[in-house]
DSSP file (Angstrom, degrees, kcal/mol; ACC not computed):
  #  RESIDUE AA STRUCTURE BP1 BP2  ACC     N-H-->O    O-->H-N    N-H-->O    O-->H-N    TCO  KAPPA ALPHA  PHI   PSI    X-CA   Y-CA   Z-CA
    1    1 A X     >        0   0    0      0, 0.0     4,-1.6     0, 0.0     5,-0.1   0.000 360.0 360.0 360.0 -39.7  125.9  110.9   99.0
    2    2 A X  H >>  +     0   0    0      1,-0.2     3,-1.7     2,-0.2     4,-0.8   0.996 360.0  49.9 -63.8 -91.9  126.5  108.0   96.9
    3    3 A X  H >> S+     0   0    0      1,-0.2     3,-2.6     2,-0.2     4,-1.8   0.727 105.9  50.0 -19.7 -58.7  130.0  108.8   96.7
    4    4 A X  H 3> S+     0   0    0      1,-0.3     4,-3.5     2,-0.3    -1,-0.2   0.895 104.5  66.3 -49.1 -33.3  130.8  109.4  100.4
    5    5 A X  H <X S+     0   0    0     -3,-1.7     4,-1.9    -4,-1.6    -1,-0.3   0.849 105.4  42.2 -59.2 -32.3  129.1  106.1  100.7
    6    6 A X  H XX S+     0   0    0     -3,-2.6     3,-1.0    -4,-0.8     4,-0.8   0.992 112.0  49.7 -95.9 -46.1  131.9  104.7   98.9
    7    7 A X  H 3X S+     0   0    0     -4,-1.8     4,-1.9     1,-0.3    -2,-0.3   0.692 108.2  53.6 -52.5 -36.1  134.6  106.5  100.4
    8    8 A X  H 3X S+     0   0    0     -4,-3.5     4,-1.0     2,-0.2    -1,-0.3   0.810 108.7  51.3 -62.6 -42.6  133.4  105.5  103.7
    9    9 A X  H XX S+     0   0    0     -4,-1.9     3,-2.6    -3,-1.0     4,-1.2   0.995 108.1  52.5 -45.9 -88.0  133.4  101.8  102.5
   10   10 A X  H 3X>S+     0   0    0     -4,-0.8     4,-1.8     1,-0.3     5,-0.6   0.829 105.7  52.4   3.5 -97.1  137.0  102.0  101.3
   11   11 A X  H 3X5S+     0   0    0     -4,-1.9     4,-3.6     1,-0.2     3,-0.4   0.787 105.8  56.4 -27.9 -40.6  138.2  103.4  104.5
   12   12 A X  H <X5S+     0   0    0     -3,-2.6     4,-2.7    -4,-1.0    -1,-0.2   0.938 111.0  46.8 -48.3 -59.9  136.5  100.4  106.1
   13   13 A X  H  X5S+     0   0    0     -4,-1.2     4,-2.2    -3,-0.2    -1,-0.3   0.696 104.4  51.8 -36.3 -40.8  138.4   98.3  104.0
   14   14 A X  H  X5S+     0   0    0     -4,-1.8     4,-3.4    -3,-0.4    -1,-0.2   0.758 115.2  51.1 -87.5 -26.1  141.8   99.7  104.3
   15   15 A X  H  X<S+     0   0    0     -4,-3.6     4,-4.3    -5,-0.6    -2,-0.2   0.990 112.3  39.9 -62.2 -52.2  141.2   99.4  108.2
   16   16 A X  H  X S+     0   0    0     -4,-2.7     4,-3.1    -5,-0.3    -2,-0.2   0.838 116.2  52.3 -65.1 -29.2  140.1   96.0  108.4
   17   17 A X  H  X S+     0   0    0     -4,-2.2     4,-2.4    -5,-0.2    -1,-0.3   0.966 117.1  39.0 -77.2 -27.0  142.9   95.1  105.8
   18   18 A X  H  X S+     0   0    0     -4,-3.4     4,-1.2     1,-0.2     6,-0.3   0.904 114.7  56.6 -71.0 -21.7  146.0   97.1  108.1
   19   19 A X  H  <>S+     0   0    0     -4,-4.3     5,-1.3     1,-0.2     4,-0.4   0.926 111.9  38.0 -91.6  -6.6  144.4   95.8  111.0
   20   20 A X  H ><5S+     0   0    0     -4,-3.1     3,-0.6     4,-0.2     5,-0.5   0.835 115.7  50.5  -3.4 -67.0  144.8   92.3  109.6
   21   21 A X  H 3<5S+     0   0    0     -4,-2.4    -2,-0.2     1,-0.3    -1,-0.1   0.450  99.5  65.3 -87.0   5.7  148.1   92.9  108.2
   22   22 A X  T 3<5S-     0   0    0     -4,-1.2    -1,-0.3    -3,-0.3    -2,-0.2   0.732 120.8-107.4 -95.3 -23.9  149.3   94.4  111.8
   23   23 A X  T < 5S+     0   0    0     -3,-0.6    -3,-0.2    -4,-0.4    -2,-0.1   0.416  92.3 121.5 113.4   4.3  148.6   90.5  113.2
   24   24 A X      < +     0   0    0     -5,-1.3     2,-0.4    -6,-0.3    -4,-0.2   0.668  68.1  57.9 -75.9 -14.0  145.2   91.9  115.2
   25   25 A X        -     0   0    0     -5,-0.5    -2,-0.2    -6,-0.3    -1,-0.2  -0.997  69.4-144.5-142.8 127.6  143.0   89.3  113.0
   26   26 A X     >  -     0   0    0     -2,-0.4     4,-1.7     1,-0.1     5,-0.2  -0.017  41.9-103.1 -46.0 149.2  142.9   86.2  112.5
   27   27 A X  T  4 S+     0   0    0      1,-0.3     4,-0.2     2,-0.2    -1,-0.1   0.247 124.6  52.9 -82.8  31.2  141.8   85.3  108.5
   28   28 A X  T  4 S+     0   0    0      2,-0.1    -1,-0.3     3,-0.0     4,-0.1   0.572 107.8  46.6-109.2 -15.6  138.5   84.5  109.7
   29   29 A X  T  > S+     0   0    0      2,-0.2     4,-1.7    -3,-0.2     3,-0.3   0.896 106.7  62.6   4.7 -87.6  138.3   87.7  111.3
   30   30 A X  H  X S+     0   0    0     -4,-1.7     4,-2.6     1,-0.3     5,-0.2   0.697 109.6  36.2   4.0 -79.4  139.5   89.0  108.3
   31   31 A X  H  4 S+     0   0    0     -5,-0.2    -1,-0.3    -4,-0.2    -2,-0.2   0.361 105.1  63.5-100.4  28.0  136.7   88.0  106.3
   32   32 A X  H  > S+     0   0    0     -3,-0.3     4,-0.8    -4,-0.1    -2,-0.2   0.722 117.9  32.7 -83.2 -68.7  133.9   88.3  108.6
   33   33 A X  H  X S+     0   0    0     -4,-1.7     4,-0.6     1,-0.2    -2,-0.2   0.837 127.6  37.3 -73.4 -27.4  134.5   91.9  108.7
   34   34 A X  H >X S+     0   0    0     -4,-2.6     3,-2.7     2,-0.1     4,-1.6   0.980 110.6  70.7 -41.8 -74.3  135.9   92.5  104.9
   35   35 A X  H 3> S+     0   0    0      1,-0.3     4,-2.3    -5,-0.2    -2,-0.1   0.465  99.7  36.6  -0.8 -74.9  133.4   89.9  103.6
   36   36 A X  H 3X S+     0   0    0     -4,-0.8     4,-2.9     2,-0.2    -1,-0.3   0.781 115.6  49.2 -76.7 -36.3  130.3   91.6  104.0
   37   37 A X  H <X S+     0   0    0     -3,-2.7     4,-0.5    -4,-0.6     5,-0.2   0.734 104.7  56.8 -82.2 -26.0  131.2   95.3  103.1
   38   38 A X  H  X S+     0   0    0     -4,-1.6     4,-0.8     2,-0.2    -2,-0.2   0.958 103.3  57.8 -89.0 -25.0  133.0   94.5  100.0
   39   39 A X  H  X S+     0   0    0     -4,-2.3     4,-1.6     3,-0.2    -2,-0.2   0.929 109.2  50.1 -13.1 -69.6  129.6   92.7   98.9
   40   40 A X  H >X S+     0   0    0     -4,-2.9     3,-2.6     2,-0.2     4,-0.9   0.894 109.6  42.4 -50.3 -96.5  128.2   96.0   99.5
   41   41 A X  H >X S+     0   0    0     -4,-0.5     3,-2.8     1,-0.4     4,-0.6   0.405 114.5  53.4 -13.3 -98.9  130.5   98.4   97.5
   42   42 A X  H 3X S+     0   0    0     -4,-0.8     4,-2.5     1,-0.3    -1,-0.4   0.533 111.1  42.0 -42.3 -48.1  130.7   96.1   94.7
   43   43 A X  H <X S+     0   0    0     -3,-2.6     4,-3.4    -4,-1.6    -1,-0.3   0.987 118.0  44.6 -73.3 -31.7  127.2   95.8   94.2
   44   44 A X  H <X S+     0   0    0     -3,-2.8     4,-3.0    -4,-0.9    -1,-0.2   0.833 114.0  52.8 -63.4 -25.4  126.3   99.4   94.8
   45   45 A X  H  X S+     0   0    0     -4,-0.6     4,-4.0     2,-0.2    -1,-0.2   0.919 106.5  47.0 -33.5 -72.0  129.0  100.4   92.8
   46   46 A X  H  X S+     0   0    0     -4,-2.5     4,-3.2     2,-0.2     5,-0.3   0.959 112.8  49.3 -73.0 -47.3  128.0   98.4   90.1
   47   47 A X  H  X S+     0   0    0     -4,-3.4     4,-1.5    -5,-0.3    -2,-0.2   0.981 110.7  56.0 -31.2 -63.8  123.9   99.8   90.5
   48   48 A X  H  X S+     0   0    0     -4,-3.0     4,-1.9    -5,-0.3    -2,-0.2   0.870 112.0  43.0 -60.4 -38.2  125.8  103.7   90.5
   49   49 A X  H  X>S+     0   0    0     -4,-4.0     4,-1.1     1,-0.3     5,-0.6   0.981 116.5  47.2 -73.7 -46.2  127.8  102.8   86.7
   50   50 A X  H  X5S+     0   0    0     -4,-3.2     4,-1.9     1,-0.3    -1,-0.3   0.789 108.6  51.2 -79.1   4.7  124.9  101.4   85.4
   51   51 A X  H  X>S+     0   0    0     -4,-1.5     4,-2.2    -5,-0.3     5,-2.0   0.832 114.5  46.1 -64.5 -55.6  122.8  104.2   86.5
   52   52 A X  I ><>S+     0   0    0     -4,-1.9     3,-0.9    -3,-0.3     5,-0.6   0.978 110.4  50.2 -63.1 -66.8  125.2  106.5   84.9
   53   53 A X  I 3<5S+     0   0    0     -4,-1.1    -2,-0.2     1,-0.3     5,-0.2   0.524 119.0  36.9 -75.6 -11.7  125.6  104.9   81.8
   54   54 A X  I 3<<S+     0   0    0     -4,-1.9    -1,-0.3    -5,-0.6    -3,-0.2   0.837 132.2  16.5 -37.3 -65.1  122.1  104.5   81.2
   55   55 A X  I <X5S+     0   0    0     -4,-2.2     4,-2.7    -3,-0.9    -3,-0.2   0.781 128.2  31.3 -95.2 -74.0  120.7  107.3   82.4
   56   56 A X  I  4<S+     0   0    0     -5,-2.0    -3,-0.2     1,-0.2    -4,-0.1   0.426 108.9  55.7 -94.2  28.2  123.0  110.0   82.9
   57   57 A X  T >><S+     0   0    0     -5,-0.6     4,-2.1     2,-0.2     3,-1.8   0.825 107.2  57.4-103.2 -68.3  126.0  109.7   80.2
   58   58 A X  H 3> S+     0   0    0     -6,-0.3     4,-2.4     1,-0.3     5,-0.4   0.871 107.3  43.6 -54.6 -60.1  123.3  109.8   77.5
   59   59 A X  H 3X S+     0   0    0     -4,-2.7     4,-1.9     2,-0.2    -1,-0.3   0.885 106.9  58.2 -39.5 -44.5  122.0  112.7   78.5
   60   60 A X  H <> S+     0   0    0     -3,-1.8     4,-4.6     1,-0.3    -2,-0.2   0.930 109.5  49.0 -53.4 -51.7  125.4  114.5   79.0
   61   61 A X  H  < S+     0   0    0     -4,-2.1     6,-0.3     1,-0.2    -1,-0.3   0.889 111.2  49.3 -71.7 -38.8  126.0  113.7   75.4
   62   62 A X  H  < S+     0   0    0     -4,-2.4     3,-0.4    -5,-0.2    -1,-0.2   0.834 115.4  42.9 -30.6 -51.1  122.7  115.1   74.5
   63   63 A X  H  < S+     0   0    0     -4,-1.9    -2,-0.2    -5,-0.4     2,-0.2   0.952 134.3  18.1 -58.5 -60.7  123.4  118.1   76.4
   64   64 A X    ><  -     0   0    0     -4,-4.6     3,-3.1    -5,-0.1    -1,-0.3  -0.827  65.6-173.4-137.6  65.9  127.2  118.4   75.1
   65   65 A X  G >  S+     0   0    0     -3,-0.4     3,-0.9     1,-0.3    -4,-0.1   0.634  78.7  71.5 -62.3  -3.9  127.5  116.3   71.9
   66   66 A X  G >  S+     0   0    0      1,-0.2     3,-1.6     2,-0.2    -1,-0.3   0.547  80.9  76.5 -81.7   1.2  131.4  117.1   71.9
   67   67 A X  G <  S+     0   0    0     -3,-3.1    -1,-0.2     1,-0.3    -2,-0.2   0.765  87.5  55.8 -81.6 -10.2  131.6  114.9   74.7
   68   68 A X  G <         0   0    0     -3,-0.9    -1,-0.3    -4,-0.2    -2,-0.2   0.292 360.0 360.0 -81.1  -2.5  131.3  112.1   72.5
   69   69 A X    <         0   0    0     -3,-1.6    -1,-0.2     0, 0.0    -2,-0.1   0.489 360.0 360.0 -93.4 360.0  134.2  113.0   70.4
């Protein structure tokens, strides 16, 4: 879920940036509707690594100790 969540963001992005770059927005436009979603991503993003690399890398390596090699 997490994922799709980012892929769904992304798309958002790549809209908002063609329909920008198509002349359909204005740069405050632009970053009303970027603004706030790339806030999101990034921070959830950054919650999802450290979540792995806390949690579920350390295990993995537990798990699979060649994974470490």
């Amino acid at each position: 879920g997490m994922h799709d969540g980012f892929r769904q963001a992304s798309r958002h992005m790549d809209e908002v940036a063609e329909t920008y770059r198509a002349g359909d927005l204005d740069l405050r436009a632009f970053h009303d509707h970027l603004l706030p979603t790339l806030a999101r991503f990034l921070q959830h993003l950054t919650g999802h690594h450290n979540i792995e690399t806390s949690h579920y890398f350390p295990l993995f390596r537990r798990i699979e100790p060649r994974i470490s090699e």
